[in-house]
GUNU-571857 format. One record per atom (N, C-alpha, C): residue in three letters; x, y, z. Coordinates in steps of 0.1 Angstrom, whole numbers, padded with zeros to 4 digits, always signed. Example, Ala and Ser with C-alpha at 12.3 -4.5 7.8 and 13.67 -1.06 7.14 Angstrom:
BEGIN
ALA+0132-0057+0078ALA+0123-0045+0078ALA+0132-0033+0078SER+0128-0022+0071SER+0137-0011+0071SER+0129+0000+0079
END
This chain:
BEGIN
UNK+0409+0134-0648UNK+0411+0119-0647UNK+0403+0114-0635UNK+0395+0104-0636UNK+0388+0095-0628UNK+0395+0093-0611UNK+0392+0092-0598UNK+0401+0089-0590UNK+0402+0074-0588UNK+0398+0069-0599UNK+0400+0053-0598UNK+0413+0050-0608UNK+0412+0057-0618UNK+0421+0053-0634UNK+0434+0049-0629UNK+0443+0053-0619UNK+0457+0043-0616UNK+0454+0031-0613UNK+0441+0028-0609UNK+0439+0016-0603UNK+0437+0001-0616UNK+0433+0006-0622UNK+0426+0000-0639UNK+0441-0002-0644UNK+0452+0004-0641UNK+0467-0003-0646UNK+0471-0011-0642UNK+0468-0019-0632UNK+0468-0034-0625UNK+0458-0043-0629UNK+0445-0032-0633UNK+0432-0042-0630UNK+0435-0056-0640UNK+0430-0068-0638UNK+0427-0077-0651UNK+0441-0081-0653UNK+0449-0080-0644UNK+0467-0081-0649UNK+0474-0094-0646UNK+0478-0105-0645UNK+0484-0112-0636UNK+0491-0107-0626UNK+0494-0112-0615UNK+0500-0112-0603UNK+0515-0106-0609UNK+0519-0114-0613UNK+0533-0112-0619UNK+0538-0099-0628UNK+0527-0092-0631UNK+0527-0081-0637UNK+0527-0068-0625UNK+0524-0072-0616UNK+0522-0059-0608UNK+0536-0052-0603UNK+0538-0040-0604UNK+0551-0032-0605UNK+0556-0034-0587UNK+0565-0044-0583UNK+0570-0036-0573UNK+0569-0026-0561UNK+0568-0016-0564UNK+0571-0004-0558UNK+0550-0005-0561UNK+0547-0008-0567UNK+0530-0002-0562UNK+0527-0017-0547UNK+0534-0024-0554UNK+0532-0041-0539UNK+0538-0032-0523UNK+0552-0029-0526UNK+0556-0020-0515UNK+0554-0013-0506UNK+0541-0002-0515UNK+0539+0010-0509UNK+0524+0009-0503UNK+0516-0002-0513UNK+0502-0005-0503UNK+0508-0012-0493UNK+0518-0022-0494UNK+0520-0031-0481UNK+0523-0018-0470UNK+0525-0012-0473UNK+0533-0002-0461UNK+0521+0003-0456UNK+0514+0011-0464UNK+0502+0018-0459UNK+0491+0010-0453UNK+0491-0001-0460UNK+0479-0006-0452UNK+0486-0016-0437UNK+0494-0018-0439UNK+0503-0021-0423UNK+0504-0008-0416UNK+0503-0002-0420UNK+0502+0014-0412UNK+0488+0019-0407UNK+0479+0013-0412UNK+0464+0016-0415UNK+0461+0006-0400UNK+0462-0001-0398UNK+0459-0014-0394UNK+0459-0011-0378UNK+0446-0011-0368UNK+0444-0010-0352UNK+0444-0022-0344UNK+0450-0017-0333UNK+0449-0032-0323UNK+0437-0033-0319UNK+0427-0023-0317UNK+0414-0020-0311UNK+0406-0014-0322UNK+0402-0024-0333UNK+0395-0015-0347UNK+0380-0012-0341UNK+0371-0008-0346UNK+0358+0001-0346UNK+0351-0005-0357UNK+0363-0004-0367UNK+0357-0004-0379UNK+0363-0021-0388UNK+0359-0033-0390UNK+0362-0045-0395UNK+0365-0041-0413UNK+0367-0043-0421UNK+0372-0039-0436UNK+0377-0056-0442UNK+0362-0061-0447UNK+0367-0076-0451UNK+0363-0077-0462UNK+0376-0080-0473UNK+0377-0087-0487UNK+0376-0102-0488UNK+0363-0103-0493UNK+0362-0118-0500UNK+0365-0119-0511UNK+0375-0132-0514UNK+0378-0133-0526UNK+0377-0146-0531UNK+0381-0151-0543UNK+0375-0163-0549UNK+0377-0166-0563UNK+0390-0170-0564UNK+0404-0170-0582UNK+0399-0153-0580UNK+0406-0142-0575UNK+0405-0129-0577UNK+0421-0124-0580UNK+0427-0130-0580UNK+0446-0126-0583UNK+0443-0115-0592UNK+0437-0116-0604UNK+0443-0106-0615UNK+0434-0096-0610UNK+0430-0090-0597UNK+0416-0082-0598UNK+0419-0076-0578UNK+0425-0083-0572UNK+0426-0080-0559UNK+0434-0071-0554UNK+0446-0069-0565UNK+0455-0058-0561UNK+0452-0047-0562UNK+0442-0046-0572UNK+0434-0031-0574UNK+0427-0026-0564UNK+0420-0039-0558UNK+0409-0034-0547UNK+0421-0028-0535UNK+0431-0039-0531UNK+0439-0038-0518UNK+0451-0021-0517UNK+0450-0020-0533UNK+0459-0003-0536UNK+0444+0005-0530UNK+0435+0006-0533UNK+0427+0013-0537UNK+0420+0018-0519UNK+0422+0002-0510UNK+0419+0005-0494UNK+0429+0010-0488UNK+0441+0007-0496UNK+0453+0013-0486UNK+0454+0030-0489UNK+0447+0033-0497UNK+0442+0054-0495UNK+0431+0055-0490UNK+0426+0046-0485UNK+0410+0049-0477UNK+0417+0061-0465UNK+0411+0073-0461UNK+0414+0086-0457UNK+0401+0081-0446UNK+0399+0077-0433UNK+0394+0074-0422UNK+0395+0076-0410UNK+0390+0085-0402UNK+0391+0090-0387UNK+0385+0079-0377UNK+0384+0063-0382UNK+0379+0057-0374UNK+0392+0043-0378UNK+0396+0036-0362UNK+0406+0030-0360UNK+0398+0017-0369UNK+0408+0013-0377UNK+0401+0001-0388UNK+0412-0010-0382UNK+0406-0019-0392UNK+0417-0033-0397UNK+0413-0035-0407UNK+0420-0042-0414UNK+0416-0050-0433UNK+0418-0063-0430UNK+0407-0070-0433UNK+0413-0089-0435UNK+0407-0091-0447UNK+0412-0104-0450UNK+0410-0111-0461UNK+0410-0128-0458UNK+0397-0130-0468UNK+0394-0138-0469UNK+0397-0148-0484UNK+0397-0157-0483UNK+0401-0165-0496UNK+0394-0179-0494UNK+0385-0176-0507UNK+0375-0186-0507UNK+0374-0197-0513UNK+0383-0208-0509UNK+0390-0220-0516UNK+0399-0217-0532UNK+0401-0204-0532UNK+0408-0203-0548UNK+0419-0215-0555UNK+0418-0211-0565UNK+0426-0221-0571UNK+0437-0216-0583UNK+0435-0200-0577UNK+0449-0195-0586UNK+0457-0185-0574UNK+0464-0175-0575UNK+0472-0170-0570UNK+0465-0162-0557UNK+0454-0163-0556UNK+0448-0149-0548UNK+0453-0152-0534UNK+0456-0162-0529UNK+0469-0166-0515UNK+0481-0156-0517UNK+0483-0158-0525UNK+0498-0151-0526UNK+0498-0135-0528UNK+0487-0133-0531UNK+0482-0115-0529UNK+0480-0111-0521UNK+0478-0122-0516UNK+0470-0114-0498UNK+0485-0115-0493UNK+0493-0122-0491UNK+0507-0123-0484UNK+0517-0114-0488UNK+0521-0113-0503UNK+0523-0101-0506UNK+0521-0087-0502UNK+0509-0087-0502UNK+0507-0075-0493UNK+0506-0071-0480UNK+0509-0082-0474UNK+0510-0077-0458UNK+0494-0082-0454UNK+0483-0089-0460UNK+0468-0087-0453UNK+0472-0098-0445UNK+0462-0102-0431UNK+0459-0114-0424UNK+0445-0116-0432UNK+0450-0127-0434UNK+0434-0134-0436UNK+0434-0150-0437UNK+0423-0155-0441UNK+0417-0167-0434UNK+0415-0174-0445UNK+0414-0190-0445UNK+0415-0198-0460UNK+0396-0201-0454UNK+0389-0200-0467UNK+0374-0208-0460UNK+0375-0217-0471UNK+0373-0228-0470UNK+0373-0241-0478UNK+0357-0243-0481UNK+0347-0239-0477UNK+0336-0240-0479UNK+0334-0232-0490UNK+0332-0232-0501UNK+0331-0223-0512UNK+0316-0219-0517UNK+0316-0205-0510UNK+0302-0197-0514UNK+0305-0183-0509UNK+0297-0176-0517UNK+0300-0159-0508UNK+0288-0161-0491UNK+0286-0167-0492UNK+0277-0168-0478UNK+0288-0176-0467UNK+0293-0185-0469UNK+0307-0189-0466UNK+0319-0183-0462UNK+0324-0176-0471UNK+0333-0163-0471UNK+0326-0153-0463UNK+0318-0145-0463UNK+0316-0139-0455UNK+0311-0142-0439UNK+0309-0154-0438UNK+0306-0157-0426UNK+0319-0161-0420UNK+0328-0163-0423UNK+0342-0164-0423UNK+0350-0154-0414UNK+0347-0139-0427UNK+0351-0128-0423UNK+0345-0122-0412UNK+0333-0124-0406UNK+0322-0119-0396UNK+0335-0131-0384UNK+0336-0145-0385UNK+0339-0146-0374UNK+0347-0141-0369UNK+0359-0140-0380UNK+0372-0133-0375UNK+0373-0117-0372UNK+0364-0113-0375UNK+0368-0099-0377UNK+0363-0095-0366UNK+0371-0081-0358UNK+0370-0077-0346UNK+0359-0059-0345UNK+0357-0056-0354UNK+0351-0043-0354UNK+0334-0045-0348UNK+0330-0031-0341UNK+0317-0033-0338UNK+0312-0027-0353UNK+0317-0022-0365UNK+0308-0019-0375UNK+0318-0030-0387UNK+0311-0036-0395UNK+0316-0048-0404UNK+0310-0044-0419UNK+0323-0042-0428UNK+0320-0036-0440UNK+0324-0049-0451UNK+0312-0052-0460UNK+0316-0062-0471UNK+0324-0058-0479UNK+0336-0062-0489UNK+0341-0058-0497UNK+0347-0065-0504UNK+0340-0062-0517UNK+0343-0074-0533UNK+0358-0073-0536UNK+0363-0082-0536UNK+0381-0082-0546UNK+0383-0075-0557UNK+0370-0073-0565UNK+0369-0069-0579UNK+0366-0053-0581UNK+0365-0047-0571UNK+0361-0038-0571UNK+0368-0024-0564UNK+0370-0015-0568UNK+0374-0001-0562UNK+0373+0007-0549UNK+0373+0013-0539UNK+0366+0018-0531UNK+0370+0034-0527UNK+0363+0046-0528UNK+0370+0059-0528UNK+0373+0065-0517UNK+0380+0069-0516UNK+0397+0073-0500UNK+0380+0079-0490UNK+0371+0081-0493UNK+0361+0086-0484UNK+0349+0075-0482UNK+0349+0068-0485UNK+0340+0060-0488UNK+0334+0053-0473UNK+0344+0050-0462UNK+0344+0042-0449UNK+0337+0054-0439UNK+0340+0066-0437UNK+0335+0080-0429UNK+0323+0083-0435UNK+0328+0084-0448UNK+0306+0086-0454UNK+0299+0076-0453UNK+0302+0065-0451UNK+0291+0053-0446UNK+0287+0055-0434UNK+0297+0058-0423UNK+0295+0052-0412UNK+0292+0069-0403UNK+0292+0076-0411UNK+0281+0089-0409UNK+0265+0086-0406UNK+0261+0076-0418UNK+0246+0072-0417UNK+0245+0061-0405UNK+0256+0052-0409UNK+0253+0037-0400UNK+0253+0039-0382UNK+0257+0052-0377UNK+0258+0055-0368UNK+0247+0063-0360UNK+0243+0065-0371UNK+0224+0075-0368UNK+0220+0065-0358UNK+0207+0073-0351UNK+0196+0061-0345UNK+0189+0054-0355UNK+0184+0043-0348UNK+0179+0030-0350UNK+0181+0027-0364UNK+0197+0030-0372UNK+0200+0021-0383UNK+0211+0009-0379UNK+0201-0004-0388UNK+0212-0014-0383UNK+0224-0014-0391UNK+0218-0012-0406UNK+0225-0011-0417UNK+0223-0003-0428UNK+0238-0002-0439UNK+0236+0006-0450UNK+0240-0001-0461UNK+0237+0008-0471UNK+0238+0002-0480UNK+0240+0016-0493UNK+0250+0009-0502UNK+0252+0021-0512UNK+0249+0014-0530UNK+0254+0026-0533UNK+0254+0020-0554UNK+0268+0024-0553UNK+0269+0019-0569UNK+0284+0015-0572UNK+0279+0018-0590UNK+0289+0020-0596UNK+0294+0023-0606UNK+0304+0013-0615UNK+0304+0013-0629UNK+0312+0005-0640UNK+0320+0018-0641UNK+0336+0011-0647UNK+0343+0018-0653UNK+0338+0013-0669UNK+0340+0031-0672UNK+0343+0030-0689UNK+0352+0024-0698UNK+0350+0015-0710UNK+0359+0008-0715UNK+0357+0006-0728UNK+0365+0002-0734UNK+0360+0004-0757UNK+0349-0003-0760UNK+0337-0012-0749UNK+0330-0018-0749UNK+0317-0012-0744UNK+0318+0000-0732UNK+0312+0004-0726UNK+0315+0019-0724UNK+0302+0029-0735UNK+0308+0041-0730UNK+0303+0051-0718UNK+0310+0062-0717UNK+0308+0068-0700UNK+0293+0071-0705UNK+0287+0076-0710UNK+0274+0077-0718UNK+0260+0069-0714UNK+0268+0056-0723UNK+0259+0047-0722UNK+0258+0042-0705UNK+0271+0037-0702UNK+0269+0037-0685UNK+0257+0046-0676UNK+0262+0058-0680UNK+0253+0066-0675UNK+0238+0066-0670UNK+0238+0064-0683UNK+0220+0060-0687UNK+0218+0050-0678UNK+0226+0038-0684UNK+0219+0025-0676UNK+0221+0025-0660UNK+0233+0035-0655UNK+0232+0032-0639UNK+0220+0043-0634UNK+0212+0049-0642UNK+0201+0059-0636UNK+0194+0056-0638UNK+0193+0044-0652UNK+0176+0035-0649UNK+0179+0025-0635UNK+0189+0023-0634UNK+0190+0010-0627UNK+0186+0016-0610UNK+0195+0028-0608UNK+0195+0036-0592UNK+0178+0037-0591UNK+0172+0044-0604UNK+0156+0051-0600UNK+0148+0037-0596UNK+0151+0028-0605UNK+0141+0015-0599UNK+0147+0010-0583UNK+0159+0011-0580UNK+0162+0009-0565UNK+0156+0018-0558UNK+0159+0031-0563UNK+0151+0039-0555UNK+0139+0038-0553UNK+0131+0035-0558UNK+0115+0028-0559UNK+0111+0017-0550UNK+0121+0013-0553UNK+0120-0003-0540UNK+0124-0003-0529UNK+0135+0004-0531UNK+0136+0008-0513UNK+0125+0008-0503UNK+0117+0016-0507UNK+0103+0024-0495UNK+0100+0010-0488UNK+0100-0005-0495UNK+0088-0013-0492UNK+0099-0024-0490UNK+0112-0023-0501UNK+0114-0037-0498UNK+0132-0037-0500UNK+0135-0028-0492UNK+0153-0022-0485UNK+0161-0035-0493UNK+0160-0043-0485UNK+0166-0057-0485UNK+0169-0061-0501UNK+0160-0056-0509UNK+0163-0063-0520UNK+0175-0052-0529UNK+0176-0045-0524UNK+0186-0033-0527UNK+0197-0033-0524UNK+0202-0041-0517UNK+0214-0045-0507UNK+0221-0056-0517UNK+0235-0050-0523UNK+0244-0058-0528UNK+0256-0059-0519UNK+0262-0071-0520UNK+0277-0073-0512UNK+0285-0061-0510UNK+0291-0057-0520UNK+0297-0048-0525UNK+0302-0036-0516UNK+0285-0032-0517UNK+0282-0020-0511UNK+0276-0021-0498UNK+0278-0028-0483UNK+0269-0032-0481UNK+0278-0030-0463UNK+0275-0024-0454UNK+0281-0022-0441UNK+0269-0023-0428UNK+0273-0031-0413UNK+0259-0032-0405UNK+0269-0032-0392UNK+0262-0029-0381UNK+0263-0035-0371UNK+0268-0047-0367UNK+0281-0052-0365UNK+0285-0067-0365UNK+0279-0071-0349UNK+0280-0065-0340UNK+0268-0067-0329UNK+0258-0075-0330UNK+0247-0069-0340UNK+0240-0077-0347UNK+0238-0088-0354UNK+0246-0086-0364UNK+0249-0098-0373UNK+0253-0109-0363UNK+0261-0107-0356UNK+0270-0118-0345UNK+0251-0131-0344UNK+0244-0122-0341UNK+0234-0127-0333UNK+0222-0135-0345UNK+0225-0129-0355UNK+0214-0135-0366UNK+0220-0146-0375UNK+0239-0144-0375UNK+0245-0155-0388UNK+0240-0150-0400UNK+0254-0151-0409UNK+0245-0154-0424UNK+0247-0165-0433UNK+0235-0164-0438UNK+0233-0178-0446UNK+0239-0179-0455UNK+0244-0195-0454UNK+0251-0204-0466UNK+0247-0213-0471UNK+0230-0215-0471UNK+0225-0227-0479UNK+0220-0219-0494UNK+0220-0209-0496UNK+0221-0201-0507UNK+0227-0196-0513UNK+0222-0197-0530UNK+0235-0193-0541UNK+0240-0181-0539UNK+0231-0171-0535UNK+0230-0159-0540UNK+0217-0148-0532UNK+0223-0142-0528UNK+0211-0128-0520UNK+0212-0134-0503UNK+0228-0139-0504UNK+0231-0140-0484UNK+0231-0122-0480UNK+0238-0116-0485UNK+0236-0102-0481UNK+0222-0095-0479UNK+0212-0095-0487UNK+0199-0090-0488UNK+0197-0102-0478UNK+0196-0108-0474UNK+0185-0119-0466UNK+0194-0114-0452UNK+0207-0113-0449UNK+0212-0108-0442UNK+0208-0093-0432UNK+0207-0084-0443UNK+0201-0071-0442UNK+0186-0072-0436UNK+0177-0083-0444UNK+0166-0082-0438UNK+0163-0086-0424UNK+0174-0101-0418UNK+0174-0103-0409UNK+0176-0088-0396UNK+0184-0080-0400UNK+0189-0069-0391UNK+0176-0059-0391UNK+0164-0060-0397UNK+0155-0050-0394UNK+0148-0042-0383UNK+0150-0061-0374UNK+0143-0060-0364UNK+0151-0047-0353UNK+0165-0045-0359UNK+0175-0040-0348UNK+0176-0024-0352UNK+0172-0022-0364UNK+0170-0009-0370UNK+0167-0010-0383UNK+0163+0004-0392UNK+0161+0003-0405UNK+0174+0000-0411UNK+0173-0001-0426UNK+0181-0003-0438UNK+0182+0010-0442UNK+0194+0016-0438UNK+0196+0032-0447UNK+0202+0027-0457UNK+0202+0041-0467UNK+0208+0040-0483UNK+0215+0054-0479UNK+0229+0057-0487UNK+0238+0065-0487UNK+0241+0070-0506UNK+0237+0083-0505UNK+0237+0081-0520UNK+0249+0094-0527UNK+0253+0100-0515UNK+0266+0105-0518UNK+0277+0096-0529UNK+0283+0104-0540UNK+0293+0103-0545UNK+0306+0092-0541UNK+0310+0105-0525UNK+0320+0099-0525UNK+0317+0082-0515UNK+0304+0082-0513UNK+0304+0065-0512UNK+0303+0054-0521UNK+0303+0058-0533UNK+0303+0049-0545UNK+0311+0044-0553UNK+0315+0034-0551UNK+0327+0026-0556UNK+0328+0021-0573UNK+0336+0018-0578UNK+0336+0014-0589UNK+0341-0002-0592UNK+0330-0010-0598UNK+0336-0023-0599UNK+0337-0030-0619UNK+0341-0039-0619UNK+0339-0042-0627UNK+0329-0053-0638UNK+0328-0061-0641UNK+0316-0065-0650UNK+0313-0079-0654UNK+0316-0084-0640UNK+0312-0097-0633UNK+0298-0097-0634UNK+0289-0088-0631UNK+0276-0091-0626UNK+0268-0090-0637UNK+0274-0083-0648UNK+0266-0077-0662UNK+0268-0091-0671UNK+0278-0098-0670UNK+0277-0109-0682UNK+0288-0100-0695UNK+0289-0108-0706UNK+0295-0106-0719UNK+0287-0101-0730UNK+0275-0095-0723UNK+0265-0095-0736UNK+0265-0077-0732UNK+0255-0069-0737UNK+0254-0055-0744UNK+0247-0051-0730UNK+0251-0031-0729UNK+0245-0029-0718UNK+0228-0034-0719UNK+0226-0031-0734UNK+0211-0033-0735UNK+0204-0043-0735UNK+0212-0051-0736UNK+0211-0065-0736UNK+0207-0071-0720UNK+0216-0066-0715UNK+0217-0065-0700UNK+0204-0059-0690UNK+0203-0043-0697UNK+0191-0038-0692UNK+0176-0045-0699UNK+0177-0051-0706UNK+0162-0057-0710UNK+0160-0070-0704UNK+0171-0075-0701UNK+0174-0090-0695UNK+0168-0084-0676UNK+0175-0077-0673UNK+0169-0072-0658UNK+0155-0071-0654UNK+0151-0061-0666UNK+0136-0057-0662UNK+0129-0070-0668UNK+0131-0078-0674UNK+0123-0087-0679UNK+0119-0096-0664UNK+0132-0097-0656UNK+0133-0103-0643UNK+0128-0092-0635UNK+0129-0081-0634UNK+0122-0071-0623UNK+0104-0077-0623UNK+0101-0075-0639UNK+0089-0069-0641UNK+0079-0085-0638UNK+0082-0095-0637UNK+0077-0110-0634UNK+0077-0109-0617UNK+0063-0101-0611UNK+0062-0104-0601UNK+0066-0093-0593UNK+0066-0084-0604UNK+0066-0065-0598UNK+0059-0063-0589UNK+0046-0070-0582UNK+0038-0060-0573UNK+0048-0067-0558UNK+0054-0074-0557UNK+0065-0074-0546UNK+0075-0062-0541UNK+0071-0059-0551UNK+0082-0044-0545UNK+0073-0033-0537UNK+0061-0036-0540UNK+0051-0029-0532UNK+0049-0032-0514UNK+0052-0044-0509UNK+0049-0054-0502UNK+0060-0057-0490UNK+0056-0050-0477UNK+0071-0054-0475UNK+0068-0065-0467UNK+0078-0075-0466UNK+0085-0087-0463UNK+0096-0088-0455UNK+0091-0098-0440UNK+0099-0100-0428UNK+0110-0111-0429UNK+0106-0120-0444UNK+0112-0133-0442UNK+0116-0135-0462UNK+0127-0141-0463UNK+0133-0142-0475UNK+0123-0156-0484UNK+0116-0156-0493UNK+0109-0170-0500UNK+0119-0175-0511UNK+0130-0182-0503UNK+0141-0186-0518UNK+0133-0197-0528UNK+0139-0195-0540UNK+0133-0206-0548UNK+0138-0218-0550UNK+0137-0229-0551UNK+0144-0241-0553UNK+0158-0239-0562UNK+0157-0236-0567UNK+0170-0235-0580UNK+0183-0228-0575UNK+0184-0220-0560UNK+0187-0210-0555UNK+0196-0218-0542UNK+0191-0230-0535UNK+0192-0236-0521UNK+0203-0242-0529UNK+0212-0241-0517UNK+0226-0254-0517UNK+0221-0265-0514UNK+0220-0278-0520UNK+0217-0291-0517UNK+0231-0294-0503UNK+0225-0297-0492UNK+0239-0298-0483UNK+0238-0316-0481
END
């Protein structure tokens, strides 16, 4: 059995469905988890995440870590129950009424007290090792930041198979782009730096989308972008980012957007060129 599959019994569930005794026993542990003097920051952005955040918050409260943490949470103007998840379970976290993940996580950066600051999706999984194998690399010299992959669970829609395939075309082309152009490799998700750092660069909220990559790049100057490609740092999320359409459908839709303007990955780049379609009108 998968070390995610208890978790997928909550996943996609209403609030109101969640058993008791699983609310009880993360509230406990991760109240037990929790340092007056963290090291380590552990921040959930979330945003209408109710049917999807209990999974993530079961899933941190077995994180197995020799470094003093905290967990906050963030809640990104929602408009269903994902308040009442966080309270339920014991998290402190913060309302951001400005609604954007650039928002939200600038949020979580203010409040959060760790010198190392880990992003972490509501929607998503994370394995009891995941926080020590990151911060194995993030601790090396002159890295500012890391960055990992992540994984789909299998489902009557998607098989372990097909997954397969597609997350190893998907990894080999990251891997490829890394050498020149790190930053573009860098999803929320998976994504941990120096809050030292960041403190001093901010991340941006005049954009839709790629505040983490533009984030990452800003930190270059302070060290490289490592990649962590260990197992046990790879989390499992779900299928927000894929859309309703076919893996393949998905993978031809990607490269079609990789392959428009491919010799960029060759090229490396000190400063993000967002596109018009992309900028928050403020």
């Amino acid at each position: 059995m998968a070390w995610y599959s208890k978790y997928l019994s909550i996943y996609e569930k209403p609030f109101s469905e969640v058993p008791q005794d699983i609310i009880d026993q993360t509230r406990e542990r991760l109240a037990a988890m929790q340092s007056d003097a963290p090291l380590v920051s552990v921040v959930v952005i979330a945003y209408n995440e109710a049917m999807r955040l209990s999974s993530c918050l079961w899933s941190l409260s077995e994180l197995r870590s020799s470094y003093p943490l905290e967990i906050i949470g963030v809640n990104n103007n929602s408009t269903d129950e994902t308040e009442k998840v966080y309270q339920a379970f014991g998290v402190r976290y913060y309302n951001e009424q400005c609604k954007s993940p650039g928002f939200a996580r600038q949020c979580g950066l203010d409040n959060s007290r760790g010198k190392y600051h880990f992003f972490i999706d509501a929607d998503t999984f994370y394995p009891p090792l995941y926080i020590d194998t990151m911060m194995r690399k993030l601790q090396q010299p002159n890295v500012s930041c890391v960055g990992s992959f992540w994984s789909y669970y299998p489902d009557n829609n998607h098989s372990a198979l097909a997954l397969w395939l597609f997350e190893l075309i998907r990894d080999t082309f990251l891997f490829i782009q890394h050498f020149k152009r790190p930053e573009l490799c860098i999803r929320g998700m998976v994504f941990a730096f120096n809050a030292d750092y960041a403190r001093k660069e901010k991340i941006r909220t005049d954009i839709r989308r790629g505040e983490d990559g533009s984030l990452a790049l800003s930190l270059k100057k302070y060290g490289r972008i490592a990649f962590v490609r260990n197992r046990k740092a790879r989390p499992v999320t779900g299928y927000g980012t894929l859309g309703n359409g076919s893996l393949l459908g998905s993978l031809a839709f990607r490269a079609k957007v990789q392959l428009k303007g491919i010799s960029r990955i060759f090229f490396t780049k000190d400063k993000y060129e967002d596109s018009e379609d992309n900028l928050i009108k403020q």
